[in-house]
Backbone as CSV, one residue per row, in Angstrom:
resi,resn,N_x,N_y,N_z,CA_x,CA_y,CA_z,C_x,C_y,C_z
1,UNK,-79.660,-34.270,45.250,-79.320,-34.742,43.916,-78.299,-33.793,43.299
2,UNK,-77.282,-34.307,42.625,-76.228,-33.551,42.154,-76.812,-32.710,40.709
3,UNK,-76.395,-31.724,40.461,-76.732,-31.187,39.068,-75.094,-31.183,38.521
4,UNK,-75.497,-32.218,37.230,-74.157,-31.801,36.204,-73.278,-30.553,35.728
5,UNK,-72.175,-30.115,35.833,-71.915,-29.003,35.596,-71.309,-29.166,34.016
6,UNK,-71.894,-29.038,33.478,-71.031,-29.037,31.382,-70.400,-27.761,30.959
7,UNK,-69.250,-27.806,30.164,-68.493,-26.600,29.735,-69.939,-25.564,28.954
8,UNK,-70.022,-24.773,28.248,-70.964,-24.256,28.220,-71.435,-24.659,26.972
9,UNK,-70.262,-25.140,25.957,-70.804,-25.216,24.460,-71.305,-26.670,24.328
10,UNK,-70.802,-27.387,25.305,-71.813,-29.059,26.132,-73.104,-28.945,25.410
11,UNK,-73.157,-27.946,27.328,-74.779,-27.843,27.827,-75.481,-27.084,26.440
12,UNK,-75.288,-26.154,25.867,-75.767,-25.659,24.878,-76.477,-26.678,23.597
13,UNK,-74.812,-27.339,23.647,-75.633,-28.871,22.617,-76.224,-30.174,22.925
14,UNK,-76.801,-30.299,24.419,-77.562,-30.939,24.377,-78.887,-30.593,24.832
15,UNK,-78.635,-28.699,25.152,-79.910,-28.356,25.223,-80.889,-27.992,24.126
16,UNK,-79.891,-28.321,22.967,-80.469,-27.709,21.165,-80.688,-29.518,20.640
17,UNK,-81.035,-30.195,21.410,-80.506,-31.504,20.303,-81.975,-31.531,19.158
18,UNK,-82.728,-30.968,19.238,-83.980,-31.571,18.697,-83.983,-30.048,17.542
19,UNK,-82.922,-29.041,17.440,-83.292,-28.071,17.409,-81.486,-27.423,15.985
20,UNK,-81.748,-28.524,15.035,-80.642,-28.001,14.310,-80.040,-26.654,14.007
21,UNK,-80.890,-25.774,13.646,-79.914,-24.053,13.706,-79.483,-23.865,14.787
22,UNK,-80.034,-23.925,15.921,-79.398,-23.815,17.301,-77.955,-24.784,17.608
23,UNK,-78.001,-25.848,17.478,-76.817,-27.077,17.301,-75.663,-26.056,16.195
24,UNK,-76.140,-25.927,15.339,-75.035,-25.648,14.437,-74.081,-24.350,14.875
25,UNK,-74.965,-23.247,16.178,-74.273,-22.449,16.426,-73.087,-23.326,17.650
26,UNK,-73.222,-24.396,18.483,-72.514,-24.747,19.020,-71.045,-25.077,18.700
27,UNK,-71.197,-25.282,17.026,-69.507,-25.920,16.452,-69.039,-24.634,15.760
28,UNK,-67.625,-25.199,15.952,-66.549,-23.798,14.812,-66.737,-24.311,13.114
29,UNK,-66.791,-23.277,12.479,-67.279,-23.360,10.964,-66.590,-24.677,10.276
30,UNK,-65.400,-25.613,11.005,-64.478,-26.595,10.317,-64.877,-27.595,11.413
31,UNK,-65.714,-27.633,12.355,-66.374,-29.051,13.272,-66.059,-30.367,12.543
32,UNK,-65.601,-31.438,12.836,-66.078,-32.447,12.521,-66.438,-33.338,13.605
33,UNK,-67.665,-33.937,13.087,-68.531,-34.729,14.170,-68.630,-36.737,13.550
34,UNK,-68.363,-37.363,14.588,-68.248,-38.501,13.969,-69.419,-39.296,14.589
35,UNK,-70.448,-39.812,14.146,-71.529,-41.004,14.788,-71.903,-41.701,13.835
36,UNK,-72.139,-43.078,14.544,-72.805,-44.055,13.572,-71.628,-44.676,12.480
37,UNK,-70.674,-44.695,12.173,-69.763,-44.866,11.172,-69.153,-43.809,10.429
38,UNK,-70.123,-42.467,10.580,-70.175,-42.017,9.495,-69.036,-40.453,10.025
39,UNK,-68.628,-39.593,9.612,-67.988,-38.142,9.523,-68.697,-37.346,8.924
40,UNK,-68.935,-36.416,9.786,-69.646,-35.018,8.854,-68.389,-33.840,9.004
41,UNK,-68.213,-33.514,8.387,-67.187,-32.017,8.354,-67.799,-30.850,8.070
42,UNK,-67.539,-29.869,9.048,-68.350,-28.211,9.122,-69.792,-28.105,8.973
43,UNK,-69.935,-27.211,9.568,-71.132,-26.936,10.225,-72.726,-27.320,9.269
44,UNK,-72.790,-26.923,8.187,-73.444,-27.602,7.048,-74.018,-28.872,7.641
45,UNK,-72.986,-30.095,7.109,-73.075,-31.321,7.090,-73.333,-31.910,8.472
46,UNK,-73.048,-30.829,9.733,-73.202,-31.601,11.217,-75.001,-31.100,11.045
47,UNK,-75.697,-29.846,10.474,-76.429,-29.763,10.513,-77.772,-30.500,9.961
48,UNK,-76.944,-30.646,8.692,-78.176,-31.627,7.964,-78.220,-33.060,8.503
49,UNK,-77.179,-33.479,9.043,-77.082,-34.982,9.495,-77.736,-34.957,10.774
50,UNK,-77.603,-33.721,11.611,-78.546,-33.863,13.141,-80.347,-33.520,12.901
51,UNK,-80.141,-33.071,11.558,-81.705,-32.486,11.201,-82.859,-34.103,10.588
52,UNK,-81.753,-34.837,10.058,-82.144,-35.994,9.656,-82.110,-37.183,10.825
53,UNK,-81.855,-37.279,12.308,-81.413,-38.129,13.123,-82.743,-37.358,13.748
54,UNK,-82.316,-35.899,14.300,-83.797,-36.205,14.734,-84.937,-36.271,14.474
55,UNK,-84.999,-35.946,12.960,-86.508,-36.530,12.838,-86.547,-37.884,13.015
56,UNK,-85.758,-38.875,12.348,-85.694,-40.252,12.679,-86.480,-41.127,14.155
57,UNK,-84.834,-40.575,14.610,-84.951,-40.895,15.641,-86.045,-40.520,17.108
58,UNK,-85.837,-39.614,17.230,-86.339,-38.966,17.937,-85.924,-38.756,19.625
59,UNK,-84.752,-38.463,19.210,-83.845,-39.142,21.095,-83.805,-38.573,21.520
60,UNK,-83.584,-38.676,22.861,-83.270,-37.846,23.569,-82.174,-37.956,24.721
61,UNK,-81.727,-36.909,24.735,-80.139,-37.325,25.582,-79.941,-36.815,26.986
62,UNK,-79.609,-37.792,28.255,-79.469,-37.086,29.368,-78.180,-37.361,29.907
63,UNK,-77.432,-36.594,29.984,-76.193,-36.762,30.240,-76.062,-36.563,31.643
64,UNK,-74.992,-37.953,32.117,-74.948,-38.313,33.750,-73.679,-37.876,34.178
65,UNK,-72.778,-37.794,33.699,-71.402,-38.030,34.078,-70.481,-36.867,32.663
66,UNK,-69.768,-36.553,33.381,-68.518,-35.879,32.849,-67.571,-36.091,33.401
67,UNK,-66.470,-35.797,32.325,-64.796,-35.924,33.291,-63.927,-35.747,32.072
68,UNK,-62.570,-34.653,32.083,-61.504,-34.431,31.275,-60.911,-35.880,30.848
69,UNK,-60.309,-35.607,29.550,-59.608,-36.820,29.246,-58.700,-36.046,28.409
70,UNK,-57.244,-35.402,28.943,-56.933,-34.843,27.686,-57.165,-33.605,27.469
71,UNK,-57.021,-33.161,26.153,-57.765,-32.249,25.803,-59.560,-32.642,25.502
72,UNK,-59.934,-33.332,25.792,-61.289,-33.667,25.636,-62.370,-33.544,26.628
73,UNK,-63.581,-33.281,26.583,-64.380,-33.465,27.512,-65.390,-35.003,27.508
74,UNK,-65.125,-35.644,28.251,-65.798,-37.007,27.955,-67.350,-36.792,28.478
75,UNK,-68.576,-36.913,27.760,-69.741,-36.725,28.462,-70.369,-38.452,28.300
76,UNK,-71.183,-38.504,29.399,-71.892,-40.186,28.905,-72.985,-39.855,29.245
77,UNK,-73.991,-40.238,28.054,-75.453,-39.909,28.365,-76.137,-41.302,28.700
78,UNK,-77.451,-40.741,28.787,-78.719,-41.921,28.785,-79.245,-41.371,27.267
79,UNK,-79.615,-42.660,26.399,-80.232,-41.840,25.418,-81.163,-42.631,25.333
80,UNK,-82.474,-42.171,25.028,-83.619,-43.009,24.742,-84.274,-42.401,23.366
81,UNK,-84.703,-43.179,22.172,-85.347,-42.582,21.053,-85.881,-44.175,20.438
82,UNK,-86.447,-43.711,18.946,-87.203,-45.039,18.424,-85.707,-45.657,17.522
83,UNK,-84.927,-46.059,18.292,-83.983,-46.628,17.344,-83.928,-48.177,18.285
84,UNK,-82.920,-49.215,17.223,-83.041,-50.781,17.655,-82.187,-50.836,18.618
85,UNK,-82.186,-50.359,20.086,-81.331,-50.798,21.582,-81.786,-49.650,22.669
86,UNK,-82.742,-49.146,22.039,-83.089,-48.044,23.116,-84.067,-48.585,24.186
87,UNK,-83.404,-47.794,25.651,-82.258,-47.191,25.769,-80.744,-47.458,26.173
88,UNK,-80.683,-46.659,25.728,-78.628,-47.161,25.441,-77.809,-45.645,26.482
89,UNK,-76.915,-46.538,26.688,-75.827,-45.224,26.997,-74.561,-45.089,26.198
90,UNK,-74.613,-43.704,25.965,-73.391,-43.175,24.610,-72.260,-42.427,25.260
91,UNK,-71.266,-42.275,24.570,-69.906,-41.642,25.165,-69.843,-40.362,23.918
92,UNK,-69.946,-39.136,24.583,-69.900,-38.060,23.569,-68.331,-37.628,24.183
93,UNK,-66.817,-37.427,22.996,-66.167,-36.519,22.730,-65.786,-35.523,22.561
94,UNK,-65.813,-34.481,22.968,-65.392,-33.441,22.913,-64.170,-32.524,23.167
95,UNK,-63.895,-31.952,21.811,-62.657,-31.152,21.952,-63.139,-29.944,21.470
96,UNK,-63.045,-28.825,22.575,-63.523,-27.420,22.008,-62.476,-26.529,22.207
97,UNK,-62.726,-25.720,21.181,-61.975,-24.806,21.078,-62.812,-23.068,20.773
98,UNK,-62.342,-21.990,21.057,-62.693,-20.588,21.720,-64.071,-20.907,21.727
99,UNK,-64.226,-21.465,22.785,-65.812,-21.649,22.721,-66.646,-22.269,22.242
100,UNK,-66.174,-23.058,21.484,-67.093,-24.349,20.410,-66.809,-25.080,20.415
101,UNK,-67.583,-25.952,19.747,-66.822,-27.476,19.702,-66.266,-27.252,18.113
102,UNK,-65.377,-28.096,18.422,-64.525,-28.054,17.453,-64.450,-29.837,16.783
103,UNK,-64.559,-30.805,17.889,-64.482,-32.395,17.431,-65.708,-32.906,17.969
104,UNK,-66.446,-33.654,17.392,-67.520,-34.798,18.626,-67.299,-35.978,18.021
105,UNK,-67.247,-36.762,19.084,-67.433,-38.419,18.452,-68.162,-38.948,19.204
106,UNK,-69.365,-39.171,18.653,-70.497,-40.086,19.709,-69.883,-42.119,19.431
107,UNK,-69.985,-42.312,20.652,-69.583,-44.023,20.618,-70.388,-44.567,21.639
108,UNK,-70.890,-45.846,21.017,-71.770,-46.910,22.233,-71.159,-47.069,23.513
């Protein structure tokens, strides 16, 4: 069985997903993260919005596949939680910079 290899500030954020102070060290202080419709800008707002999803929700993310696009890292998970299509697979965005993420855009 293959093991995924993720840049490090990835694996970091989907090994914190349930775990907001930890998440928030993954982005640069000006992050913006886009899911659901919505934009959060800097670290704050990615925090309180992932602190409120997972209690919600309660998902969980296994990411199968990676591959460059760009300056981006394209990740596609499995996500399973109590939301209306689970489980679903998502396309996470990523553009990092010295080590962080710097952009995410989660998309169906």
């Amino acid at each position: 069985m293959n093991t995924l290899t993720l840049p490090e500030p990835i694996a970091a954020y989907f090994a914190a997903e349930h775990n907001p102070e930890a998440l928030a060290h993954c982005f640069t202080a000006q992050a913006i993260m886009k899911d659901d419709g919505h934009t959060y800008t800097g670290v704050n707002a990615i925090k309180a919005f992932m602190a409120e999803a997972s209690a919600k929700y309660s998902a969980t993310s296994v990411p199968f596949a990676v591959e460059r696009e760009g300056g981006f890292q394209l990740v596609r998970a499995n996500v399973t939680g109590n939301f209306p299509g689970s489980p679903i697979v998502l396309s996470y965005r990523f553009r990092l910079e010295r080590g962080l993420i710097a952009s995410l855009e989660i998309t169906a």
